[in-house]
N, C-alpha and C positions, 0 to 999 in steps of 0.2 A: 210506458214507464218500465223499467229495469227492474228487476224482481232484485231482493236484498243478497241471492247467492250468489249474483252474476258481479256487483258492486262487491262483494267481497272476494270474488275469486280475480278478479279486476286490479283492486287492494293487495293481498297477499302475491300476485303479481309482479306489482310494478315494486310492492316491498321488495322480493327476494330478486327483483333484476337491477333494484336500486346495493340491494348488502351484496349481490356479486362484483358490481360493476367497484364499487369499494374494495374489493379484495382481489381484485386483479392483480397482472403482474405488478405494476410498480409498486402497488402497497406489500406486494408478497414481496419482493426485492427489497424494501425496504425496511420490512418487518427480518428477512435473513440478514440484515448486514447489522442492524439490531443486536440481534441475539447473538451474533459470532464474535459481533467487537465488545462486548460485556468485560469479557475476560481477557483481552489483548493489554500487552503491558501499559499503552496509552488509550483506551476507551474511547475516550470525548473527540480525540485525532484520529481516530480508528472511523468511529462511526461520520466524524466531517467530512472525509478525505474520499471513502467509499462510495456514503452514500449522494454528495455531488460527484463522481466520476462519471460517465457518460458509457451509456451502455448497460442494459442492466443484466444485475448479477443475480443469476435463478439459480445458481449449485455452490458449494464450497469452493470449487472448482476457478468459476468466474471469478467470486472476491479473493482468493490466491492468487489470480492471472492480473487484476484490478490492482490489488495491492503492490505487486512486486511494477504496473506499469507506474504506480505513482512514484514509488521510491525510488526507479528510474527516472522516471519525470523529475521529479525532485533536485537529484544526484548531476543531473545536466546541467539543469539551470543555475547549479552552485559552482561547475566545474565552469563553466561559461563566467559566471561572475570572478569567480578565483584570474582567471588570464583576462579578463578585458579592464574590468572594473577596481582592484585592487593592487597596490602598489605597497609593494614594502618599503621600510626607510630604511634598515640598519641589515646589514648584510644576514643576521641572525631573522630578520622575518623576511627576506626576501627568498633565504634557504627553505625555511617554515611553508611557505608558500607553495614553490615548487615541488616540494616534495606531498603536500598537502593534494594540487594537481596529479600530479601521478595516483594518490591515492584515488582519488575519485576516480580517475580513469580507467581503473583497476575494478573499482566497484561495479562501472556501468557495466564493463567487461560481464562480471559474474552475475549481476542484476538479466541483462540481458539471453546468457546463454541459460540462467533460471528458469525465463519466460519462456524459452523456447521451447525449453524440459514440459514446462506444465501445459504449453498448446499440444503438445501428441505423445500426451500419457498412453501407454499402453498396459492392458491387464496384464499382461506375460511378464514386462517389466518394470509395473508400473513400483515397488520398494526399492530397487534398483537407480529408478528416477528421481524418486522423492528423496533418498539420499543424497544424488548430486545437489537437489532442489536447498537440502536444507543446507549442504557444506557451503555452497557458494553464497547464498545471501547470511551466510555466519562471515564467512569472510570479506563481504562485501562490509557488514556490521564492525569487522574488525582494523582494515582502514579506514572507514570513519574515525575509530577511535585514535591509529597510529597519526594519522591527521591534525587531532587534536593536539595528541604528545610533542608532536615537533613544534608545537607552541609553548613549552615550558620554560619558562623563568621569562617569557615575552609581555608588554602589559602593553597597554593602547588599546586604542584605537582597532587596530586591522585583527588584534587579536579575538577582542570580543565579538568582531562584527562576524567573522570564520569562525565563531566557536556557535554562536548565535544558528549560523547557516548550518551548521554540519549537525548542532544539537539536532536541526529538523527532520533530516535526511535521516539521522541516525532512528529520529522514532518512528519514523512512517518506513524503514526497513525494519525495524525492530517489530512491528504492526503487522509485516510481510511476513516473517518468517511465523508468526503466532497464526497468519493462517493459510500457510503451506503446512507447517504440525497438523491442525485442524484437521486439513485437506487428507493428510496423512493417514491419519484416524478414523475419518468417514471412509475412506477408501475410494477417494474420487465422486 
């Protein structure tokens, strides 16, 4: 028979191998993207968007890099629906439209050469990067909205359904740049 210390040091064991095994990476990953999107202009889309993205996120670093791939992601699949899937009727949305494309195009543009900035931050320049980092997903934010504009005085259908899509894009960029700042501030 087992003496009562051996059963207890047994116990406190398999307790503190059961609370690690709990707080491993993905709960720590999970518990960061938590606490970083609290304060993101859209929270609830901050913390959906993050915490199903694949890959986990252990630094500020990653959910910046995570972030700006979604709003990328995003920005594609709206630019893809804009020329395959919709059709203007009146020459006034089918301008709206095209120029809507371009914007997006613009966006992936600065979305992407963003991502590229935050995969090889360097200390020597890493303020230097994090400036381009934030100009470009402001700008990328600000065709979204020129996008929007070229739909003014337009009502329908095609109007809502591209304000609907670019609302999305614009917050899950809007979500990017709150944690590239972030990023900014932790200092990588």
């Amino acid at each position: 028979m087992e003496s009562p210390f051996f059963l207890l040091t047994i116990l406190l064991f398999l307790t503190s191998s059961a609370a690690a095994a709990a707080t491993s990476k993905p709960g720590a990953s999970h518990d960061l993207v938590r606490s970083s999107c609290v304060h993101a202009s859209y929270p609830t889309l901050c913390f959906r968007t993050l915490s199903s993205y694949s890959g986990a996120a252990s630094t500020p670093r990653d959910l910046a890099q995570a972030a700006v791939k979604v709003s990328l992601s995003r920005a594609s699949k709206v630019s893809t629906y804009l020329t395959t899937s919709v059709t203007g009727k009146s020459k006034r949305e089918r301008v709206a439209l095209g120029d809507c494309v371009e914007q997006m195009s613009d966006s992936m543009d600065e979305l992407s050469k963003t991502l590229r900035e935050l995969k090889h931050l360097r200390d020597e320049t890493f303020e230097f990067q994090m400036s381009n980092a934030q100009t470009w997903v402001s700008a990328a934010l600000t065709n979204e909205d020129t996008c929007l504009d070229g739909f003014e005085g337009v009502d329908g259908k095609v109007k809502s359904d591209v304000k609907r899509k670019i609302t999305n894009v614009a917050k899950v960029t809007s979500n990017a740049l709150y944690m590239i700042n972030r990023l900014n501030e932790s200092r990588g």
